[in-house]
C-alpha positions as CSV (number, residue, x, y, z in Angstrom):
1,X,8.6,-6.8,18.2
2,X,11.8,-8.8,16.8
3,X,15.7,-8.4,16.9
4,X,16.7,-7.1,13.1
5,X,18.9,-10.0,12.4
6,X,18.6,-11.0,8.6
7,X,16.1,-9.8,5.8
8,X,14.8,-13.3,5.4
9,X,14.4,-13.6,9.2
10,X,12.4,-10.5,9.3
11,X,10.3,-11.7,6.5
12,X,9.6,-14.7,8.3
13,X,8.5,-13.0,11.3
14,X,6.7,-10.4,9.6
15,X,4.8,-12.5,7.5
16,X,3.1,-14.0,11.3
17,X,2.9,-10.4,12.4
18,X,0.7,-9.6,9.0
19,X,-1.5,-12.8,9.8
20,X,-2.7,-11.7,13.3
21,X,-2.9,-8.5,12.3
22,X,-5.0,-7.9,9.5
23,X,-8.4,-7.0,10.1
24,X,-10.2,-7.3,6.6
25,X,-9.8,-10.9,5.9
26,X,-12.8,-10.4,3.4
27,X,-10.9,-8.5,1.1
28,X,-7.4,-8.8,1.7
29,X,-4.8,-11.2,0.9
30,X,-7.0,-13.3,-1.6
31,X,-5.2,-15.1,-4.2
32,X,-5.6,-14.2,-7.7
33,X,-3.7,-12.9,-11.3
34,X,-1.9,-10.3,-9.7
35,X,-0.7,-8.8,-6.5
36,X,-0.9,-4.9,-5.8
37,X,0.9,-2.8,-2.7
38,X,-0.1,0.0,-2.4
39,X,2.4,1.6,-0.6
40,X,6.8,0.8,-1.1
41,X,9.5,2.7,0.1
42,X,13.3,2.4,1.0
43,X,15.2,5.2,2.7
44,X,19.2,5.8,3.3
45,X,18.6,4.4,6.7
46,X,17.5,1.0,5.8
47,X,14.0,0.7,5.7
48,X,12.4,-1.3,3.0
49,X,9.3,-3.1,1.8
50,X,9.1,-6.6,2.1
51,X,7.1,-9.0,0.0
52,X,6.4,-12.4,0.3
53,X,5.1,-13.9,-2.8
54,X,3.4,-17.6,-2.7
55,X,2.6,-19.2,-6.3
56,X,0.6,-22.0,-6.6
57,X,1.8,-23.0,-10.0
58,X,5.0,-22.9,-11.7
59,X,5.8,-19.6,-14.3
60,X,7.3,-16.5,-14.8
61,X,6.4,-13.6,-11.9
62,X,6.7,-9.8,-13.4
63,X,7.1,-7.2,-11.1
64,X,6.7,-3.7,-11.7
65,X,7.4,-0.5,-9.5
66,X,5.3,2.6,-9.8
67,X,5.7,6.3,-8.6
68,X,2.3,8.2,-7.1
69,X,1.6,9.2,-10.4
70,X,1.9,5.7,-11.9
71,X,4.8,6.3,-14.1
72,X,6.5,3.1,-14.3
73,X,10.1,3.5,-12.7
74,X,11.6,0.1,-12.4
75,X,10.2,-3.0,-13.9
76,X,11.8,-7.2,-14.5
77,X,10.5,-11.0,-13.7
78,X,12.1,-13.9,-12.6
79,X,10.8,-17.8,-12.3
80,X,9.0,-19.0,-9.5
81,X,8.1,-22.8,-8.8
82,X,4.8,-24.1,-7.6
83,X,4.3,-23.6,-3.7
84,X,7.6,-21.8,-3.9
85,X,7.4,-18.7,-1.0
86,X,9.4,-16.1,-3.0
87,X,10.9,-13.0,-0.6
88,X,11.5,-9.6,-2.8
89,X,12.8,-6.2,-1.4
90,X,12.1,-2.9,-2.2
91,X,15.7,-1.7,-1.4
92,X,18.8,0.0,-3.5
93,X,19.9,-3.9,-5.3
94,X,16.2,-4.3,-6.8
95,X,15.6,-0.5,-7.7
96,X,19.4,-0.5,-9.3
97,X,20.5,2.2,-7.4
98,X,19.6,4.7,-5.4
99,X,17.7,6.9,-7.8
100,X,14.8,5.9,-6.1
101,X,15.6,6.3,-2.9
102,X,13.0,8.1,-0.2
103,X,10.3,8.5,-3.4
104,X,6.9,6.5,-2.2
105,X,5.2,4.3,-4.9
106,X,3.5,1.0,-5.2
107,X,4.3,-2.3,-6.7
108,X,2.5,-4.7,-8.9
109,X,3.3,-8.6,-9.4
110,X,1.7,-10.7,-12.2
111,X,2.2,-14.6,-12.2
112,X,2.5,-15.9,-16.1
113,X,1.9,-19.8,-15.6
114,X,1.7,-20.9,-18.9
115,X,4.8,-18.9,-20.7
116,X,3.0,-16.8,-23.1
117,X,4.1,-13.5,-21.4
118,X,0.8,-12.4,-20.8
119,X,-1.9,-12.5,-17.7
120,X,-5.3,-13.8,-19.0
121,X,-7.7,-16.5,-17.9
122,X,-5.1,-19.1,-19.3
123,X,-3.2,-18.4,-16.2
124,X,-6.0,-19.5,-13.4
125,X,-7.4,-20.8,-11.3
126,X,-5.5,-17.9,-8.6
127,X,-1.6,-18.5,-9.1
128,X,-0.5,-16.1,-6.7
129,X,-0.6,-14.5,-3.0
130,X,1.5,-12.2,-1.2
131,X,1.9,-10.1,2.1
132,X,3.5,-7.3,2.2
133,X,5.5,-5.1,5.0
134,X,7.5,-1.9,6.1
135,X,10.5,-2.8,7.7
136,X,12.6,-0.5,9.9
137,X,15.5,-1.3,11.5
138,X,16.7,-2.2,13.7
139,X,13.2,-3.4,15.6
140,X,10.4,-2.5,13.9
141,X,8.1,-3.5,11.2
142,X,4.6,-2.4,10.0
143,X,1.7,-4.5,8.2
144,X,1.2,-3.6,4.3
145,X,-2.4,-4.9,3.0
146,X,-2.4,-6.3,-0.2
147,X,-4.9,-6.0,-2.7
148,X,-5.9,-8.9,-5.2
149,X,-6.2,-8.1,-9.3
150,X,-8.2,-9.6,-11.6
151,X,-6.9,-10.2,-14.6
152,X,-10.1,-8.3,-16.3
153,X,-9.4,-5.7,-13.9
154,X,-5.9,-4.4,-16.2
155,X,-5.8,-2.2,-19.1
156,X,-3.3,-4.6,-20.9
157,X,-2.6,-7.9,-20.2
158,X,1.0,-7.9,-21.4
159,X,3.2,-6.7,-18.5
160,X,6.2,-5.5,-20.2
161,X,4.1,-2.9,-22.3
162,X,2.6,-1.7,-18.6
163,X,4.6,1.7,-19.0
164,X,1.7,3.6,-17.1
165,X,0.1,1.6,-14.0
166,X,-2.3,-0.7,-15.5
167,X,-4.3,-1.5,-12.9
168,X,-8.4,-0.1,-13.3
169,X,-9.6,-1.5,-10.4
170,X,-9.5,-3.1,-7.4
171,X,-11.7,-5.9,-5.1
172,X,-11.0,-4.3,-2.1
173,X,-12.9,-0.6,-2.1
174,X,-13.9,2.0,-0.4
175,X,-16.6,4.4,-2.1
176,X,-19.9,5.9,-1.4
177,X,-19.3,5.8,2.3
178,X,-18.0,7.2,5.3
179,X,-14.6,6.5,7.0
180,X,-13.1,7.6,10.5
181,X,-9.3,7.3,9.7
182,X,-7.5,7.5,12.9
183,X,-4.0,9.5,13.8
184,X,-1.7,10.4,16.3
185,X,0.8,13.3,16.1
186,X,3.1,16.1,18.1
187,X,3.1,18.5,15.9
188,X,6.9,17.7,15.0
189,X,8.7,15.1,12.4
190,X,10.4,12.6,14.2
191,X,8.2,12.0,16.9
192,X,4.2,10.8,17.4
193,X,3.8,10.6,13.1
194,X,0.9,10.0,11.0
195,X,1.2,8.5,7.5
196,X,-2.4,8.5,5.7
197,X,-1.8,6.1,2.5
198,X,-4.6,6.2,-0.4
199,X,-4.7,4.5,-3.1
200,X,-6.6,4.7,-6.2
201,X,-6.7,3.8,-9.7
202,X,-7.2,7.1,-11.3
203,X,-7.5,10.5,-10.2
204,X,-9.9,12.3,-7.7
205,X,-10.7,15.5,-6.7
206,X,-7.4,17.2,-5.8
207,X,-9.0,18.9,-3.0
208,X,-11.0,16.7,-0.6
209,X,-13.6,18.0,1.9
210,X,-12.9,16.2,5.2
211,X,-13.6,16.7,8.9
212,X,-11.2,16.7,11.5
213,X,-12.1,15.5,15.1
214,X,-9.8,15.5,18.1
215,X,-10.0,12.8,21.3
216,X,-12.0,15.4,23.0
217,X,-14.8,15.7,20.9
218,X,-14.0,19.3,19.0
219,X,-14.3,18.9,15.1
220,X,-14.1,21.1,12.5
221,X,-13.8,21.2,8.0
222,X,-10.6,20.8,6.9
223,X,-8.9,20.4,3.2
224,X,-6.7,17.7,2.8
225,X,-4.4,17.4,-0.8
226,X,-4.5,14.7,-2.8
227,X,-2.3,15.9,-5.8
228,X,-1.0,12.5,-7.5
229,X,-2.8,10.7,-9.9
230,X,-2.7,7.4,-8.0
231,X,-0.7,7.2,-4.5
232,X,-1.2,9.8,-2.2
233,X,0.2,10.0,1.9
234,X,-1.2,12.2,4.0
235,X,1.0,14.4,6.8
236,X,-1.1,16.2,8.9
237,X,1.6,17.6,10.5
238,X,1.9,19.7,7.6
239,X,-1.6,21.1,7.2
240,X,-2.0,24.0,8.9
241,X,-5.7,23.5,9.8
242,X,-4.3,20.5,11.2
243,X,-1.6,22.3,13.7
244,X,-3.7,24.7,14.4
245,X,-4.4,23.6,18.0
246,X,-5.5,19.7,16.6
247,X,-2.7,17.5,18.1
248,X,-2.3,14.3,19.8
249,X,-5.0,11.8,18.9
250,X,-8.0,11.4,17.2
251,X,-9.7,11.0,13.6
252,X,-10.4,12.3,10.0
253,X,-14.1,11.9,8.8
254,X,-14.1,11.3,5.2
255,X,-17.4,11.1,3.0
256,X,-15.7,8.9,0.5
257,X,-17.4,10.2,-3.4
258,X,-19.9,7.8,-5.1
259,X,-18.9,5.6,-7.8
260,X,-20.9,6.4,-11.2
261,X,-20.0,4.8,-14.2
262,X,-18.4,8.0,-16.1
263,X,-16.6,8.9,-13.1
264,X,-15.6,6.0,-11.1
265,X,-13.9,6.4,-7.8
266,X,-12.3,3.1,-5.9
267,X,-9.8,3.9,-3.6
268,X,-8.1,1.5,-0.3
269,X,-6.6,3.5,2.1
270,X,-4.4,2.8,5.8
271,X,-2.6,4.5,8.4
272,X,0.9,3.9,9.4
273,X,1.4,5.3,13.3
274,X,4.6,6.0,14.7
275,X,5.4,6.8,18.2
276,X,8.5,6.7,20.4
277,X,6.3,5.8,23.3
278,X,5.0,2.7,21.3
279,X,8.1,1.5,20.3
280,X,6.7,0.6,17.1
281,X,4.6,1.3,13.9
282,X,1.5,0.2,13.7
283,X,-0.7,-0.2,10.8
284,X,-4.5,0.8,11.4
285,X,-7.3,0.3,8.3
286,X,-10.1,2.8,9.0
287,X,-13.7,2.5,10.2
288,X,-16.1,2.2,7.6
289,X,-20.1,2.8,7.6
């Protein structure tokens, strides 16, 4: 916990926060082409996503912000030196306005190094790092994961054309097994919340087979939504199945799909819990087997 005083001061502090805190080292945070978020926001009452971007060698950085369907909605670049630590905010200023305001989506940041305008093996070895945050004011901040691209791993490798997300993969996967994703509600918004975030390259199933299990050991077959192409949040306080006598805490069993190569299915999801009682949000990744 921290006193909101500045944005850089927060992204300071947060960037420590993210170090202790992550729990997948192995496929996290490692340097390379691009940068992806899967998860930005910023609301009327302040809260933002925080980036901070590390370059190992001189260029141009493009950014690009897409909605849960991976339409591009806001897109630029600006220089960045060598061993520079660049902040950048996902607020009103960066988005130009507040068109975008309260509308989830994810970012993605390429690092040109050699001023061609494009990302391709002329721009290695691994030009850029970055952590990533939710900040929420006036004490409270939540850890982000960020996911490493390759540049093989895009559909084109000039940035300015990438109209539709670009992005076809990702290192950091979860597919062909099983997951326990944890929550913790009330039953009401504004109180003991659950945000499930997934993230996937292309579209699944819009109707996922999951199993619900309370802290008491009851479980049962639920349905859970996932209607956008890329970004999708779960509320459980808004499925029924859910309400229906499932509060307080527990976990969602998830069989993740199989990968095949005509239908491919990689996909990195989180939780975001928010509490009163905590005094905080906390970022949990789910157990995997």
């Amino acid at each position: 916990m921290f006193t909101f005083r500045s944005k850089l001061q927060s992204l300071c502090l947060a960037a420590c926060l993210a170090a202790a805190t992550t729990g997948e080292a192995a496929l996290v945070n490692f340097y390379d082409a691009a940068q992806l978020v899967p998860y930005a926001n910023f609301t009327s009452g302040g809260n933002l996503t925080a980036v901070g971007l590390l370059a190992r060698k001189s260029g141009t950085l493009y950014w690009a912000f897409f909605d849960g369907n991976g339409n591009r909605r806001a897109n630029s670049s600006f220089p960045i030196e060598a061993d520079e630590l660049h902040p950048f905010f996902w607020n009103p200023i960066t988005a130009g306005g507040n068109t975008l305001e309260g509308q989830p989506g994810f970012l993605l940041f390429a690092l040109d190094t050699n001023g061609d305008a494009q990302i391709t093996d002329a721009d290695w070895p691994v030009p850029l790092g970055a952590n990533a945050f939710y900040i929420a004011p006036p004490d409270d901040v939540a850890y982000i994961p960020t996911l490493n691209v390759d540049y093989s791993w895009l559909a084109s490798s000039s940035p300015v054309s990438w109209n539709d997300q670009p992005v076809m993969d990702v290192l950091s996967v979860y597919t062909g097994v099983t997951v326990d994703i944890q929550y913790y509600i009330d039953g009401a918004h504004g109180g003991d919340d659950t945000a499930i975030v997934i993230w996937s390259p292309r579209r699944m199933a819009s109707t996922q087979n999951m199993t619900l299990h309370n802290g008491d050991r009851i479980s049962k077959p639920i349905g859970v939504e996932l209607p956008n192409e890329n970004l999708n949040l779960i509320d459980l306080e808004t499925n029924a199945e859910v309400t229906s006598g499932f509060f307080g805490d527990g976990y969602l069993r998830w069989n993740v799909p199989n990968a095949s190569d005509d239908d491919q299915v990689t996909l990195f999801l989180f939780s975001m819990v928010s509490s009163p009682a905590f005094g905080a949000i906390q970022t949990l990744p789910p157990n995997a087997y």
